[in-house]
Steps between C-alpha positions, in 0.01 A plus 500: 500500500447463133140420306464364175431765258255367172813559183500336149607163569831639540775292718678852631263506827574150602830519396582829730324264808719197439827692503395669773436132677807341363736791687277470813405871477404584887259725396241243289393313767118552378367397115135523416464441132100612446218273354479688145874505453522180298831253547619251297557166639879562416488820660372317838700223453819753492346678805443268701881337417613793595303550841660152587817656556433774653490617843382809523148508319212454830199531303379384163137559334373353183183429584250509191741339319433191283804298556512178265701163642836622375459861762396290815704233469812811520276640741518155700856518464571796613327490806656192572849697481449838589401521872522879530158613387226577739205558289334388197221486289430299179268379243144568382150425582464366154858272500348334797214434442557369192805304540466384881835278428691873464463550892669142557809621369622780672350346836799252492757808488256717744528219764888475433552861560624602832528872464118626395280633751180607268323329261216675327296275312170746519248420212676253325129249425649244733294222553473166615727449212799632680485302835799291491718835370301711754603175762888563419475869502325551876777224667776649376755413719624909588117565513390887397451809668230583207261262283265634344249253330187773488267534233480142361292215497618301766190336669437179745583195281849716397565568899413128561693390259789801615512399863421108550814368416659773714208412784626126424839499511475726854326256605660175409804657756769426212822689377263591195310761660456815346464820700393848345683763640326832402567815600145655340293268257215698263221266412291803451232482227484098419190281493549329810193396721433302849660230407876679391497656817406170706807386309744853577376476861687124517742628293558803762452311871672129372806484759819433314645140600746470791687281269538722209792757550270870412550844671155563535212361643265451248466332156327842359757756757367817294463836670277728300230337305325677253123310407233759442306480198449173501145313563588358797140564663427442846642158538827569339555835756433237767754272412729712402405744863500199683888416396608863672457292867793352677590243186640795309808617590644714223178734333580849574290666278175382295238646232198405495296783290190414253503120591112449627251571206197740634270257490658317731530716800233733478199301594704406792626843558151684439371254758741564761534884467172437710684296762760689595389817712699793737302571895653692690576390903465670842853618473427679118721251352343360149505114487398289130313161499561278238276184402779295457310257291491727195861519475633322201746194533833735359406734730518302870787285356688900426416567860626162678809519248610854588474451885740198491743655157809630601660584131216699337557890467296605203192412387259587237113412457357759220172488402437136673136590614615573855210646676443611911445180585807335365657797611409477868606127498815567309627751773503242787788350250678857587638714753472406822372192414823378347791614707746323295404607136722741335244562234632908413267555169127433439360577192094455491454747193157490333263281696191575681632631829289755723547644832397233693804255347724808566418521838567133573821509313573860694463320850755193414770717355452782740460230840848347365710424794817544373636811572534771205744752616813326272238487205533919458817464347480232263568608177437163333203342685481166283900396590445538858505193647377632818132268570218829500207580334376599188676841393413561149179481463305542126098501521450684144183492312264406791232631662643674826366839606736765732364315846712217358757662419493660859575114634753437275679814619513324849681284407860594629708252289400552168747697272303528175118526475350513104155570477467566150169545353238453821273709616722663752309825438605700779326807599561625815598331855519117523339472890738159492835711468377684800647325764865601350612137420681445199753316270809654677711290183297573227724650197269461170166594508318469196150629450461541140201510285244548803309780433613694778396874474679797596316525861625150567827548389511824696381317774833221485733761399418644822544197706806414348634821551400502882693163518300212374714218331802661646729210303330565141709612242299413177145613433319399181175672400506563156222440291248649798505877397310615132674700294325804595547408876915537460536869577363435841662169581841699380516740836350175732824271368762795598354549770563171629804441358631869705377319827613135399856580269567141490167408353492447155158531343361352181173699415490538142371273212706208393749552764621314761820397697589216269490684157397850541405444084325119498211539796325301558764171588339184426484217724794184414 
C-alpha cells in the first residue's frame, strides 16, 4: 500500500507510482494519495491513464480531492477500461456540492464498469442535485458489494425523485427495468423522513416482473441496509418495519439507531412503562401484561414482520425510545413465537428497558422450540442458516438490575450477552439463578460499567468457578472496580481464572476483548 506523502509540488512521487502501474508491479495493488497532498490535474490525468492499463492495482483513494472536468472525465475513462479495481473513493464535499454536474460524469464510466465492488461516496454534499447520477450509479448493471452514500443530504423529494422511475419502470413490466443489486447500501446520516422510507419500503417489497430477465427478486435486492440517523420518526420505522414481512425477500441485516426524536416516543413510552407489569403464577413462573394499545404503530408492524421474515439476521434499534411495554409486545415477534426466523443478532442498546421487558423477552428466547444443542459450537452465529433464536443479544445502556440479568442467563441459546452500563449491581446471590438453570451456550458475557463491588464480584467469581456458564469464555467487567479497589479484585480474577483456565477475563479500565487499549467499543 502506498499514501500520498504532502512534497513540493514535485512530479518524483507520482512519477515512482505510474512506473510502478505501467510494469504491473504485483505488489501496488493499494494507492491512497491523502487529502493535503495536493495533485495537479496533469498529475491525475497521468494517474489515472496509467491505472487504465493496469491490472494489478485493487484499490484507489483520492478522496478530498478537487478534481476539475479534465481529472473525471480520465477518471470516467478509466473506469470504463480498467475492470480490475475493487474499491474506490473520490471527490470532495465541496466539488459536489458546488458543481452537482461533476458527479454526472464519472456515473457514466461507474455504471460501465464491471469489475468494482465498493463505492464510497461518504460526505460528498449530495443532494437532490445528484439524482439522475445517483440513478445511474445504484443500477449499475454488476451492482456493488459496498455503497456508501452516508453523511449527505439526501432527503424525501431526492429519494422520490431516486426511486420513481425505478418504481415505474418495475412496474410498467418492460425490458427497461432497473434492478439494484446491493450487497450492503449505507444511507446512514441523510435527511430522510416518513415519506423516503414510504418510498424505500416500495422500493424494497416491489416484485421484479416475470417478464424482465433479473436474478433476484426484488427491484431494491439489497442485503444490509444501513439508515440510522436519519429522522425517520415513528411513521417512517413503520414503513420501513412493516417491509421486513413476507414481501422482502433479500434484507439480511438492518440499522435502525437514532431514527425516532425523544419527543416522539416518550410520552408514549412514559405512559406505557405503567402498562406493562410482571405477577407471578401458582407455578412461580413470572408472566408480563402489556396494554397493547400503547404500543406505537413501528412497533406492532416490527412484531407481525419478524414472525412471518425469513431473511433477517441482524438487527439494530439504538436509542429508539423502546420501553417495557414495547418490549413485552416486541418479544411475541421472537422466539418461540416465530419458529421460522433466523434472526441471530439483536441490538436494543440505549433505550428505556427494565426488568419487566427483560423478563418478557427472557421467556420467548428461552421457551424457543427449536432445539439448541448444534448452537454450542457455532463459531459464527450470524452465517448459520439454521432457523433459531436470538443468540447475540446487546441490551447496553438500560435500566436492568442483576434479577434481569438472572433471566437472561436462562436463556440456553444465547452466545453473547452485553450489558454495558445498567444497573447490574450485583452483590451477593441472585435467588433467580437458584434453581441451577442457565445459558449452557453463552461465550461473551459482558458486564461492564455496573458498579458491581468486590462482594458481588466475589459472589459470581464463585459461581462461575463452581460451574455456572459452563460454555463462557469471555468476561467483561472493566470499568466496575476504583482504582483503589484493584489490589483486591487482582487475587479474585486469578483465582477464577486457576479454576476456569479457559476463561479469559477483562477486569481492568479501558480493556476489553475487542481492543484491550480502546474500551469502551461504540455501538455501529
Amino acid at each position: 500500500m502506498a499514501w500520498g506523502n504532502p512534497g513540493s509540488g514535485s512530479h518524483s512521487e507520482v512519477d515512482g507510482w505510474i512506473a510502478r502501474l505501467k510494469r504491473r508491479d504485483p505488489t501496488f495493488t493499494s494507492l491512497h494519495i491523502l487529502s493535503f497532498r495536493r495533485l495537479t490535474t496533469d498529475n491525475f490525468v497521468r494517474l489515472f491513464e496509467a491505472i487504465a492499463r493496469n491490472n494489478t492495482l485493487t484499490e484507489l483513494g483520492c478522496s478530498g480531492h478537487q478534481l476539475d472536468v479534465r481529472a473525471l472525465g480520465a477518471l470516467s475513462d478509466m473506469l470504463q477500461a480498467n475492470h480490475t479495481l475493487r474499491r474506490l473513493t473520490f471527490g470532495s464535499a465541496h466539488q459536489f456540492g458546488e458543481h452537482p454536474d461533476h458527479l454526472a460524469i464519472v456515473a457514466e464510466g461507474l455504471a460501465a464498469n464491471r469489475g468494482l465492488q465498493e463505492l464510497d461516496l461518504e460526505y460528498k454534499d449530495l443532494s437532490l442535485a445528484h439524482v439522475s447520477a445517483l440513478r445511474l450509479i445504484l443500477t449499475r448493471p454488476a451492482g456493488w458489494e459496498v455503497l456508501k452514500l452516508g453523511r449527505n443530504k439526501l432527503g424525501d423529494e431526492a429519494i422520490a425523485r431516486l426511486l420513481g422511475p425505478i418504481l415505474a419502470a418495475g412496474s410498467a413490466a418492460g425490458p427497461g427495468t432497473l434492478v439494484s443489486r446491493i450487497a450492503d447500501l449505507d444511507l446512514t446520516d441523510n435527511t430522510i423522513q416518513a415519506q423516503g422510507a414510504a418510498d424505500i419500503a416500495r422500493w424494497l417489497t416491489t416484485p421484479v416482473p416475470a417478464t424482465a430477465a433479473q436474478s433476484v427478486s426484488r427491484l431494491g435486492s439489497v442485503k444490509a441496509f444501513k439508515l440510522s440517523y436519519n429522522p425517520l420518526g415513528t411513521e417512517g420505522m413503520a414503513h420501513i418495519t412493516q417491509a421486513l414481512g413476507s414481501d422482502n425477500t433479500t434484507l439480511e441485516r438492518l440499522w435502525l439507531i437514532d431514527c425516532i426524536q425523544p419527543d416522539e416516543g416518550a410520552a408514549t413510552t412514559a405512559a406505557a412503562a405503567e402498562l406493562a407489569s410482571v405477577t407471578t403464577n401458582s407455578d412461580g413462573v413470572s408472566e408480563v401484561a402489556a396494554d397493547t394499545h400503547a404500543v406505537l404503530p413501528w412497533i406492532e408492524s416490527l412484531r407481525t414482520s419478524l414472525r412471518r421474515n425469513t431473511t433477517l439476521r441482524g438487527l439494530w434499534l439504538h436509542r429508539c425510545q423502546l420501553g417495557d411495554n414495547g418490549l413485552v409486545h416486541l418479544s411475541q415477534g421472537l422466539g418461540r413465537h416465530a419458529p421460522k426466523s433466523r434472526l441471530a443478532t439483536l441490538s436494543l442498546r440505549d433505550n428505556r428497558i427494565t426488568d419487566t421487558g427483560v423478563v418478557a423477552l427472557a421467556q420467548a428466547l428461552a421457551d424457543d422450540t427449536v432445539a439448541t444443542s448444534s448452537l454450542t459450537n457455532s463459531s459464527n452465529d450470524d452465517d448459520d442458516n439454521t432457523p433459531s433464536s436470538v443468540r447475540k443479544l446487546d441490551l447496553s445502556e438500560n435500566r436492568i438490575s442483576p434479577a434481569g440479568l438472572a433471566h437472561l442467563l436462562q436463556c440456553p441459546q444465547l452466545g453473547e450477552l452485553t450489558l454495558y452500563a445498567n444497573q447490574v449491581a450485583i452483590a451477593g446471590p441472585i435467588p433467580e439463578l437458584s434453581n441451577g438453570d442457565n445459558a449452557g451456550a453463552l461465550r461473551r458475557l459482558d458486564l461492564s460499567c455496573n458498579d458491581i463491588e468486590i462482594p458481588g464480584f466475589e459472589y459470581f467469581s464463585r459461581a462461575l468457578s463452581a460451574g455456572l456458564l459452563p460454555a463462557l469464555e469471555i468476561l467483561e467487567v472493566a470499568g466496575n472496580a476504583s482504582q483503589d479497589q484493584q489490589s483486591a479484585w487482582d487475587p479474585l480474577v486469578d483465582q477464577l481464572t486457576e479454576q476456569r483456565p479457559t476463561l479469559k477475563v477483562y477486569w481492568k479500565k479501558y480493556e476489553s476483548a475487542d481492543n484491550s487499549e480502546a474500551w469502551p467499543s461504540m455501538p455501529a
